[in-house]
C-alpha positions, -999 to +999 in steps of 0.1 A: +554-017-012+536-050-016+538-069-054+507-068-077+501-105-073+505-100-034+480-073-032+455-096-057+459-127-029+452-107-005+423-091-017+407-122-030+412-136+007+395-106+023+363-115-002+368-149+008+367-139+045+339-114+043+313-137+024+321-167+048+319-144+080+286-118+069+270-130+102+302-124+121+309-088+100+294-068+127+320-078+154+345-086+132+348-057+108+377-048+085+374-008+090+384+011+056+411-017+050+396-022+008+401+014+006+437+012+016+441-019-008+426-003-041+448+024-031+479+004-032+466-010-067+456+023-082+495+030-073+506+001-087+491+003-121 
């Protein structure tokens, strides 16, 4: 189990990531990995 604030970080560095890397988004592609985190927050709250 990760902690709320984790999963926040986390999140928050994978908007980061994407918006810096759009052009790069096609070979470097994070494959149903925000599904899996709103997951883990629906669970934690």
């Amino acid at each position: 189990m990760y902690a709320a604030v984790d999963v926040i970080k986390a999140v928050e560095e994978m908007r980061k990531i994407r918006k810096s890397t759009k052009k790069v988004s096609k070979t470097f592609s994070f494959p149903n990995s925000s599904g899996v985190i709103e997951k883990c927050i629906r669970q934690l709250t």
